[in-house]
C-alpha distance (Angstrom), angle and dihedral (degrees) to the residues before:
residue distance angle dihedral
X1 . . .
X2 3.66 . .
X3 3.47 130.1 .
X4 3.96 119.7 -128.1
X5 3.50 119.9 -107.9
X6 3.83 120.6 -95.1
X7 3.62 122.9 -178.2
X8 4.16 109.0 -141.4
X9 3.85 114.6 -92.8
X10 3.91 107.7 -87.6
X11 3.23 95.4 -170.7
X12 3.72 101.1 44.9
X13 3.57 127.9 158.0
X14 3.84 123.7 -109.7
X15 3.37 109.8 -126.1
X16 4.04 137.6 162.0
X17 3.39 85.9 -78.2
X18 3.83 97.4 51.8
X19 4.09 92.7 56.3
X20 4.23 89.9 47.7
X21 3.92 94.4 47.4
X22 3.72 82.4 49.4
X23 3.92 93.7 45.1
X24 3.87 98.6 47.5
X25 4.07 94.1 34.9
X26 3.81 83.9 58.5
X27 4.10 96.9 45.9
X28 3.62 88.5 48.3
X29 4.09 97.7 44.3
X30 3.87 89.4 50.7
X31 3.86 94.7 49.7
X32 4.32 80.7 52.3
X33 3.54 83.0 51.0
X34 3.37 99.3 56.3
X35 3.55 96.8 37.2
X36 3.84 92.0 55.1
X37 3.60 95.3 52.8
X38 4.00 95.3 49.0
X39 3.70 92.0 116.3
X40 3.83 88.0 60.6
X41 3.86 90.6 80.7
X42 3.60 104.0 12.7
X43 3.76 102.0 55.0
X44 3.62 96.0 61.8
X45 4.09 85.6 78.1
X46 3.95 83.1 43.8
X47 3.09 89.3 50.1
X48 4.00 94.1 50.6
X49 3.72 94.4 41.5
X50 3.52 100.3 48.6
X51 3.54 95.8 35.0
X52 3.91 104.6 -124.3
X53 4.06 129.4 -177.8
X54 3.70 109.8 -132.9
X55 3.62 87.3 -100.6
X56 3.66 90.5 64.6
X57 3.41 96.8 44.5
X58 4.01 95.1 43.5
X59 4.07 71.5 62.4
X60 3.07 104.5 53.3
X61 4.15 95.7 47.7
X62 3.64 84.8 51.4
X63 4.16 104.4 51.0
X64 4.38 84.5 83.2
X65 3.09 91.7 50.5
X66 3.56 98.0 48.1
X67 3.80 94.7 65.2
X68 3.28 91.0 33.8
X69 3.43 91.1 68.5
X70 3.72 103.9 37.4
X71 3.78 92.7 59.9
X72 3.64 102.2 57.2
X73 3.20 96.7 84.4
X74 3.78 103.7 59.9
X75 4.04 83.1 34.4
X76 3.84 90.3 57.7
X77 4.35 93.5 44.8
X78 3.99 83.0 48.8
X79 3.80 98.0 49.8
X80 3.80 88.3 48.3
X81 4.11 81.2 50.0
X82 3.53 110.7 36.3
X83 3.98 99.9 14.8
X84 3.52 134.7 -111.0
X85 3.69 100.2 -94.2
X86 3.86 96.9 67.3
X87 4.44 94.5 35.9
X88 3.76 99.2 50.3
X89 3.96 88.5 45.8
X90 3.84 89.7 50.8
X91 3.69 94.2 37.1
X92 4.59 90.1 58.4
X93 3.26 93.0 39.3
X94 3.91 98.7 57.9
X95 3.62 87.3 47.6
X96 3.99 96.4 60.9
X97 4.15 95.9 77.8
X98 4.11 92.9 48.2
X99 3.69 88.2 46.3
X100 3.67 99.4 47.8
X101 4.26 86.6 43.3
X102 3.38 81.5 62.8
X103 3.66 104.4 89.1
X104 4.07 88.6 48.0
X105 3.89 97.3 70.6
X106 3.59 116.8 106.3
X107 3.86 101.2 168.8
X108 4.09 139.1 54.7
X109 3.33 98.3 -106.5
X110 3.99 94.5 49.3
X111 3.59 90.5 60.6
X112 3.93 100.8 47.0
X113 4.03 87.1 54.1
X114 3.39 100.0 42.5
X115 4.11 92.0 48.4
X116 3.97 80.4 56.0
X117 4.01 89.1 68.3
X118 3.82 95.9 31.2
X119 3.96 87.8 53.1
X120 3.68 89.5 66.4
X121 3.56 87.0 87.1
X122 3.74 93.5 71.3
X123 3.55 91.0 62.4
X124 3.79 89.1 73.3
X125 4.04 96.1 91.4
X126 3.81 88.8 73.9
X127 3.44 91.5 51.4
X128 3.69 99.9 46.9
X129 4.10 103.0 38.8
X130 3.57 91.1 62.4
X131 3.76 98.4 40.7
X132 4.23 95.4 42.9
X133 4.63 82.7 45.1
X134 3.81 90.4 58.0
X135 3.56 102.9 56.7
X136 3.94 91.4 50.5
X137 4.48 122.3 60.5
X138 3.61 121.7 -114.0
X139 3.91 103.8 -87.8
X140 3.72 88.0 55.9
X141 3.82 111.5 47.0
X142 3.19 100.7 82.1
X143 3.86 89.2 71.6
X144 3.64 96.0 34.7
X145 4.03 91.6 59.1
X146 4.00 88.5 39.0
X147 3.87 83.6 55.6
X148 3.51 88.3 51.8
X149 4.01 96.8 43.1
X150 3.84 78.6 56.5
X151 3.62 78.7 90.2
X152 3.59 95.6 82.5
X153 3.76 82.9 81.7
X154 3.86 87.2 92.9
X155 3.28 85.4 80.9
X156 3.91 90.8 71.2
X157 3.31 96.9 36.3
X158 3.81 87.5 56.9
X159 3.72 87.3 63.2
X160 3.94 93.1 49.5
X161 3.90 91.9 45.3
X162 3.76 111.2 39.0
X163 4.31 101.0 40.6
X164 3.81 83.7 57.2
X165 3.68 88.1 52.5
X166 3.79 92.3 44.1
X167 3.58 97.1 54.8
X168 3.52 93.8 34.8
X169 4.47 107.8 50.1
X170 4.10 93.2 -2.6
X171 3.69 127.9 -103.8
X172 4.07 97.0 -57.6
X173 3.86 93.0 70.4
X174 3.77 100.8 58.2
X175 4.20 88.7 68.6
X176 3.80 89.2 53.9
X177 3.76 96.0 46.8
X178 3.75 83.6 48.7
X179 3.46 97.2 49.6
X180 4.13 93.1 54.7
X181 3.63 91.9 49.9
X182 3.65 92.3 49.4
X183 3.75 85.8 55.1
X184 3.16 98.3 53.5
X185 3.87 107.7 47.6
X186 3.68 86.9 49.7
X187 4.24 81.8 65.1
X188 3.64 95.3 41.1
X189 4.14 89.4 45.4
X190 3.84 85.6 54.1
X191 3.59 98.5 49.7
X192 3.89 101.8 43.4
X193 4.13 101.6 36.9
X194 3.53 128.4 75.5
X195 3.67 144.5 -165.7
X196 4.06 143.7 -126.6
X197 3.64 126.7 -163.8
X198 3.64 91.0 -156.1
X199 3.99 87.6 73.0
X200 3.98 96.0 53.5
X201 3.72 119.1 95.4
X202 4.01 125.9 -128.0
X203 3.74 115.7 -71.4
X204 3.59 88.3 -141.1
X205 3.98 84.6 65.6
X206 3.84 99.1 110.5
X207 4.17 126.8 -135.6
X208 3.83 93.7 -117.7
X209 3.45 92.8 40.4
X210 3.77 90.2 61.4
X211 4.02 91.3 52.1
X212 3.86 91.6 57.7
X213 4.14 83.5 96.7
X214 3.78 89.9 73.5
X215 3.76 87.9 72.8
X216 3.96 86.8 58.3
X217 4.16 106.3 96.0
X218 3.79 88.4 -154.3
X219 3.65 86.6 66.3
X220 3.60 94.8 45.1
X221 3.62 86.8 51.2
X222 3.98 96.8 54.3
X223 3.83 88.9 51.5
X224 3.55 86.4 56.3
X225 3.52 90.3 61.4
X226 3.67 102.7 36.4
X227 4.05 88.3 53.5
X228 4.07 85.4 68.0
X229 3.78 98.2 36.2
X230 3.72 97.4 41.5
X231 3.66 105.1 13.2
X232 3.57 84.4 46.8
X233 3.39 94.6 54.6
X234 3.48 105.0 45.8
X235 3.67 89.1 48.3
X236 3.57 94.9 54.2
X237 3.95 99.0 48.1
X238 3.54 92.3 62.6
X239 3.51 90.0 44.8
X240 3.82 101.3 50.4
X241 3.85 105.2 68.9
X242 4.19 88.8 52.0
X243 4.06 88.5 43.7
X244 4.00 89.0 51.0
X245 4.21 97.7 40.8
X246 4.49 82.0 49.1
X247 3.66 101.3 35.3
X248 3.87 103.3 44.4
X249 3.47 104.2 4.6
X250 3.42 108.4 -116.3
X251 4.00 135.9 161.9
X252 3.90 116.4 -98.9
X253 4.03 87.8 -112.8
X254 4.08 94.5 55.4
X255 4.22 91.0 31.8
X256 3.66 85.5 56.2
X257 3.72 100.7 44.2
X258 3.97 88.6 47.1
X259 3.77 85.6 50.2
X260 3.58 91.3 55.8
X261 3.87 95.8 66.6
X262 3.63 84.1 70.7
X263 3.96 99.2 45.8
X264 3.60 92.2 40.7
X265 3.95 109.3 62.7
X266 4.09 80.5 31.9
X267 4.14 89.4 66.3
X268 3.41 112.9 28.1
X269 4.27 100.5 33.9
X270 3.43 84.2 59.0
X271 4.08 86.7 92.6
X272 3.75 94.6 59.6
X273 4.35 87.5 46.5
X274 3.79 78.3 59.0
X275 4.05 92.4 53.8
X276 3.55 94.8 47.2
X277 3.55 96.4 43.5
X278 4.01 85.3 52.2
X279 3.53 97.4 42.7
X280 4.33 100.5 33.8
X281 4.14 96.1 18.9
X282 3.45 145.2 -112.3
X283 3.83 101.6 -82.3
X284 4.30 89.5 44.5
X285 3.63 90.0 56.9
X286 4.09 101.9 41.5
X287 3.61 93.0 48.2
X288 3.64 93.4 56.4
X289 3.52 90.5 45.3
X290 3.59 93.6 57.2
X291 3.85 89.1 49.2
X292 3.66 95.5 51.2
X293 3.68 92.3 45.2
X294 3.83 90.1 50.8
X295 3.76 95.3 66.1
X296 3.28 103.8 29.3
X297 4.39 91.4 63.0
X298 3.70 82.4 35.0
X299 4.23 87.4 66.9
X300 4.18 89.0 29.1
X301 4.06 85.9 54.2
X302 3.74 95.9 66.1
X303 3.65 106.9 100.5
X304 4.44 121.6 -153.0
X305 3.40 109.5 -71.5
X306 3.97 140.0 163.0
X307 3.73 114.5 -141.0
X308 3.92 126.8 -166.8
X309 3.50 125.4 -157.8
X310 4.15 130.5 -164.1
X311 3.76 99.2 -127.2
X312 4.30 124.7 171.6
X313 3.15 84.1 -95.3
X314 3.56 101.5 51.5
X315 3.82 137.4 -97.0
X316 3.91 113.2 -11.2
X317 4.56 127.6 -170.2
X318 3.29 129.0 -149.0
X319 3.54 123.9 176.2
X320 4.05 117.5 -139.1
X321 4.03 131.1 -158.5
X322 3.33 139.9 87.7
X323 4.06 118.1 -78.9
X324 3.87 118.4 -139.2
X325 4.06 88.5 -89.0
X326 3.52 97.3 47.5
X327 4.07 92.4 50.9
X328 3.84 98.7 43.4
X329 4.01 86.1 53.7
X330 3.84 86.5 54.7
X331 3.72 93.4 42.6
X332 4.19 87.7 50.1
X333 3.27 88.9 52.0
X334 3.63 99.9 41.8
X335 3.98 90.6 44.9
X336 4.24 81.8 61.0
X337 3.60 99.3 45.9
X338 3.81 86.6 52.6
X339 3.73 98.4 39.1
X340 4.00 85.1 60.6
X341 3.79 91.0 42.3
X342 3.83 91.3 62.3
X343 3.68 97.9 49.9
X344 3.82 96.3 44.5
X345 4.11 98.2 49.6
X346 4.03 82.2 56.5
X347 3.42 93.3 52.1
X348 3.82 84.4 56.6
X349 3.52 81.8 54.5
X350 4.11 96.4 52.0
X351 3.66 83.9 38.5
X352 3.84 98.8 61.2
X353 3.88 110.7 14.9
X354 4.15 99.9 44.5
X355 3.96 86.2 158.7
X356 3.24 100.2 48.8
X357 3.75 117.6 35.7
X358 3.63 95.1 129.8
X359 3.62 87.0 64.1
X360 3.46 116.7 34.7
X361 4.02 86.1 42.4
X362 4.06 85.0 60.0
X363 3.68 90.5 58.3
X364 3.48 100.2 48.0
X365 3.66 86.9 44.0
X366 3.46 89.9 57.5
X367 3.29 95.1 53.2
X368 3.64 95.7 48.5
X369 3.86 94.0 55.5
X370 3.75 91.5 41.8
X371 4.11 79.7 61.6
X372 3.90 85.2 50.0
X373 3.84 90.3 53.8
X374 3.35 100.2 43.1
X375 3.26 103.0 45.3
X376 3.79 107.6 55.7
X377 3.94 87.9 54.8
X378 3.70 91.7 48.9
X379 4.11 86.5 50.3
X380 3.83 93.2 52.8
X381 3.84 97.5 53.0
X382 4.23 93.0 43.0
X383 3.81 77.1 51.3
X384 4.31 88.1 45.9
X385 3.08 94.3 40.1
X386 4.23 107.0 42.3
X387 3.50 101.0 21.1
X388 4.00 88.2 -128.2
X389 3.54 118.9 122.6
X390 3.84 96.2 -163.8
X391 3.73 92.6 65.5
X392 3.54 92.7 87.1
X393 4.11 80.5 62.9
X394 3.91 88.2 48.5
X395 3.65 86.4 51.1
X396 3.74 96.6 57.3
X397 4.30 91.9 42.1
X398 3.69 80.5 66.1
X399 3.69 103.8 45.7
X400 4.05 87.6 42.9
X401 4.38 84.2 49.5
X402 3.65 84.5 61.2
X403 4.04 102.0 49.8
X404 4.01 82.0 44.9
X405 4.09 89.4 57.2
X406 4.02 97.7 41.7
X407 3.76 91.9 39.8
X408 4.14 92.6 46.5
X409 4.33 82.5 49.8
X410 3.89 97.7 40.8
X411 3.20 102.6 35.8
X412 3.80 120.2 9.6
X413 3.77 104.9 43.6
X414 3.56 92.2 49.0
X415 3.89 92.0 59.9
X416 3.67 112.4 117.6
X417 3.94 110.4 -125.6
X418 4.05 98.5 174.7
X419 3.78 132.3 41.3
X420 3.90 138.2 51.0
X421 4.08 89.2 -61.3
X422 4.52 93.4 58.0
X423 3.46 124.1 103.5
X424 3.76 111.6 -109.4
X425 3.41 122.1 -97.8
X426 4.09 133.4 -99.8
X427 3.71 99.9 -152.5
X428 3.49 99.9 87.3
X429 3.74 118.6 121.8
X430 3.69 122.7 -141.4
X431 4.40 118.1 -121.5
X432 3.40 134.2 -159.7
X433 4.18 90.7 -81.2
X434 3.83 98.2 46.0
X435 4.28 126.0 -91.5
X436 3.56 119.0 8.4
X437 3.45 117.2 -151.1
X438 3.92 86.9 -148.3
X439 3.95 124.0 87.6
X440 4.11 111.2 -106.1
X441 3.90 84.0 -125.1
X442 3.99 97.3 47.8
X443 3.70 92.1 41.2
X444 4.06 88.2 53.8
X445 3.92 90.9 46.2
X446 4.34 115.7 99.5
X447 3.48 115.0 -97.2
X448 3.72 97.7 -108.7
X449 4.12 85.9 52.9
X450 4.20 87.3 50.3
X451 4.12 92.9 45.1
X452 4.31 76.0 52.3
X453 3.88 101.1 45.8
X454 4.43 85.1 48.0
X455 3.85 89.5 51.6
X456 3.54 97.3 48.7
């Protein structure tokens, strides 16, 4: 016998429970996090020992990510069936053995297949954003999964943890470090999270049925947006530490710390994109993101170059780039931009699909990490095949051009500026008796020019 259909409790309560689901959910999303992005820092020595071209390695960074993506949509449907509680346990603990295999693989192909079963980590974010929305109403999820989405800060902690580790016992010993902390937040998740049947949907609700939301353009739309701020990201933290240790020729240690400035601010700022999106909206938020994000790959995209000039006084060089300040300030700000990005397109989500979060945040998940996948590979052979290691940057100014052109068409143009439905208007001055309703520049205007401006 089937149970009846009840949509989870938008207007929930927070209670104790609320704030530890959040706690633990987080803890155990940033140790995926970190886990997931292992080959960030330890595949450069892979890279050295097995002698890799950047397309090789921009393959074997990707492989977790791969499955890591592919998953999350089954994981979110079975979170919105089963419940978080019981799939994120089951999801870290099948990830321990592949992780502590890990340090065993001597060849190529043993680390592409074993990333396939480590990458399953990755696939927690579906799991967790619908779980950690649930237990929180409406007017607050949007900072309750940004909290959560903090998580993505395993991504910097990976390059504190694992170059120490490197340097320290070689390579080998950062899987089996991994592998007991793995082991041990999936305890500590267990112990301190708990569950609700009130936030499961049917069992009668069917597989297929649940896909039906990739017909939806708006949802097409959002995983256009989260391939740049997530995809992006993902792609771009494993890139980093390689890009610093090639471009300025820095040690793992100080490539990885530099590297961090980007992962950082792209993890745990994430919370605050979730307050603004609450408090200023999702659209707001996205579109400045975009903007932001625009320029700032524009600058990054400009490869080293020496320019001359013809000058009166006769032929003059400068040399153009960015130096290793200049970039990490870009990449800061960059990492922020994008760590806002991420929580406001899932408060579109919260916003528009309150039913089915578990779902629809699956897809665009997917899509995300698919961005994450593809993207590293498509960095290493620009970088094979030009020899400049900005174009990955040049590659991401055009994806972000076309987010800017379907969000200006879908979302922007559309905006009504006149009529009952507009927002009001800032460009009213203030007079001697408080607000006038009156422009400064009509209200200056004769009266014959007024009695004009009314009539037309």
């Amino acid at each position: 016998m089937h149970r009846k259909h009840q949509p989870p409790p938008i207007d929930a309560v927070v209670t104790r429970e609320s704030w530890s689901v959040l706690t633990v959910s987080t803890l155990a999303f940033t140790v995926c996090f970190m886990v997931w992005m292992m080959f960030g820092v330890i595949g450069i020595p892979i890279k050295k020992a097995l002698n890799l071209n950047s397309t090789e390695f921009g393959l074997l960074t990707a492989m977790p990510v791969l499955t890591g993506s592919l998953i999350r949509v089954p994981l979110g449907i079975w979170t919105d069936r089963y419940g978080g509680r019981i799939v994120m346990a089951v999801l870290m603990a099948v990830t321990v053995p592949a992780i502590w295999l890990m340090s065993y693989a001597t060849q190529y192909w043993h680390f592409l297949v074993i990333g396939l079963f480590v990458g399953l980590a990755g696939g927690s974010f579906s799991v967790g954003t619908p779980y950690v929305a649930r237990w929180f109403p409406r007017k607050r999820q949007g900072l309750a999964m940004g909290v959560y989405g903090a998580g993505n800060s395993g991504a910097a902690v990976n390059k504190f943890v694992a170059p120490a580790l490197v340097v320290a016992f070689g390579w080998t010993m950062v899987p089996a470090v991994y592998a007991a902390i793995m082991a041990g937040t999936v305890l500590l998740f267990w112990f301190f999270s708990y569950s609700d049947p009130k936030h499961l949907v049917s069992s009668d609700v069917k597989f297929a049925d649940q896909l039906h939301a990739l017909k939806d353009p708006k949802v097409l739309r959002y995983c256009q947006y989260y391939s740049i701020v997530f995809g992006g990201y993902v792609a771009l933290s494993l890139w980093m530490v390689q890009y610093y240790v090639g471009e300025f020729g820095l040690d793992i240690r100080w490539a990885a710390l530099l590297a961090a400035c980007f992962s950082l601010p792209g993890g745990v700022l994430r919370a605050i994109g979730g307050w603004l999106s609450d408090k200023y909206g999702a659209h707001s938020v996205t579109w400045w993101v975009m903007w932001v994000s625009w320029i700032c790959l524009f600058l990054l995209s400009y490869p080293q170059f020496d320019l001359t000039v013809m000058t009166t006084n006769g032929p003059r060089s400068f040399h153009v780039g960015q130096n290793v300040y200049s970039f990490t300030a870009l990449m800061f700000i960059l990492g922020i931009a994008w760590a806002f990005g991420k929580a406001s397109t899932f408060k579109y989500i919260s916003d528009d699909y309150p039913h089915n979060i578990g779902t629809i945040s699956g897809i665009v998940g997917l899509a995300g990490g698919l961005g994450g996948f593809v993207l590293p590979i498509m960095f290493g052979a620009l970088m094979d095949i030009t020899g400049i290691r900005s174009s990955a940057f040049m590659l991401m100014y055009g994806v972000v051009w076309v987010s800017l052109i379907w969000m200006y068409f879908t979302e922007v143009r559309g905006t009504q500026v006149m009529g009952d439905s507009a927002p009001p208007s800032p460009s009213f001055s203030l007079g001697h008796h408080g607000a006038s309703p009156v422009p400064a520049p009509i209200r200056s205007a004769s009266p014959e020019m007024r009695g004009a401006l009314g009539r037309a």
